[in-house]
C-alpha positions in Angstrom: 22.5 16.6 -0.3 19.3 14.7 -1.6 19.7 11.0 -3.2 17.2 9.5 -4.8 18.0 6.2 -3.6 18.2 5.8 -0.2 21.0 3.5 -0.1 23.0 6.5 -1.6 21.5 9.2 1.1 22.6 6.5 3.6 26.1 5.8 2.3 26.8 9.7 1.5 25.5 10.4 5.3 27.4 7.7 6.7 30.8 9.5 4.9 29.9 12.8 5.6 29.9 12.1 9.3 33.1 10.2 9.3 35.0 13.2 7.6 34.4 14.9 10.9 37.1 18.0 11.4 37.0 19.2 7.6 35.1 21.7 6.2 31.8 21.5 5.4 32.8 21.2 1.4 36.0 19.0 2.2 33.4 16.3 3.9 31.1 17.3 1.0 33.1 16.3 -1.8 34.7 13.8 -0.1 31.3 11.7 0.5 30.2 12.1 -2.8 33.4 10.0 -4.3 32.8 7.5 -2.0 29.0 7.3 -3.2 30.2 7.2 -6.7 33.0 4.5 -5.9 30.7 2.3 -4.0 28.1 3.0 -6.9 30.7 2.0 -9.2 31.8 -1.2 -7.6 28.6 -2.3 -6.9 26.5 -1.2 -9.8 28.8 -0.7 -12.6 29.5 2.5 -14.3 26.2 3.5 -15.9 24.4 2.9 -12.9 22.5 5.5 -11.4 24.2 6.2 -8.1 27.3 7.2 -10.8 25.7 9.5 -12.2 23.9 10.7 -9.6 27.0 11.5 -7.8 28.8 12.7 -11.0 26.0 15.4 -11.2 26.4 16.3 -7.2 30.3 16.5 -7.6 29.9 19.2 -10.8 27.9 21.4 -9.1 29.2 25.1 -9.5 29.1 25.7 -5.5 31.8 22.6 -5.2 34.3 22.7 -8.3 36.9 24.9 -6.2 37.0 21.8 -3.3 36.7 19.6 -6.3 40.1 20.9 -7.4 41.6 20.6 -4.2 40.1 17.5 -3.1 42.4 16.1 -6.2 45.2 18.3 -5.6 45.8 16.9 -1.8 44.0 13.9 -1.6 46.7 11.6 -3.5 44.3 10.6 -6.2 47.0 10.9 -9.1 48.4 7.5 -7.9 44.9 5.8 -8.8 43.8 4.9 -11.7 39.7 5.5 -11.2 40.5 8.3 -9.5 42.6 9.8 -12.6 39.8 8.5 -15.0 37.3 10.2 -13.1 38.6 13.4 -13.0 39.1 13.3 -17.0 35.6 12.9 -17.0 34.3 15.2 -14.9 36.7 17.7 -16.2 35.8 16.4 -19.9 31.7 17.3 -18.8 32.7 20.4 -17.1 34.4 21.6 -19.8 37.6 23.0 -17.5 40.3 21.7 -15.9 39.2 20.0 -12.3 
């Protein structure tokens, strides 16, 4: 995946690599909400390493390990997590 702020190639890369032993999409999806938390944290919501990673995570190729990635990772017990998928389900106009 391309960034267009390094610190958000170097974070994603940096998760990516530490999901080691899931599939390609698993480590995929699973970097990409750890740029978008750490974007969040740091930068606040309408910063651009949030959206950035919003528009990563709705691509068409990953919306089935989206699903999943929700379904198994125990995100219905966090609160940004549950508000997050709203949204991107709210933008992708399906259920995520």
């Amino acid at each position: 995946m391309d960034f267009t702020d390094p610190q958000l190639e170097h974070c994603y890369k940096a998760n990516f690599v530490e999901a080691a032993g899931l599939s390609i999409e698993e480590r995929q999806v699973s970097a990409l909400m750890s740029v978008h938390g750490q974007s969040y944290t740091l930068r606040g919501p309408d910063s651009p390493g949030v959206h950035e990673s919003i528009w990563h995570l709705l691509l068409p190729r990953l919306r089935s390990e989206l699903r999943r990635w929700y379904r198994h990772s125990g995100a219905d017990r966090q609160p940004a997590t549950v508000a997050l998928r709203s949204q991107l389900s709210q933008m992708a106009e399906e259920t995520l």
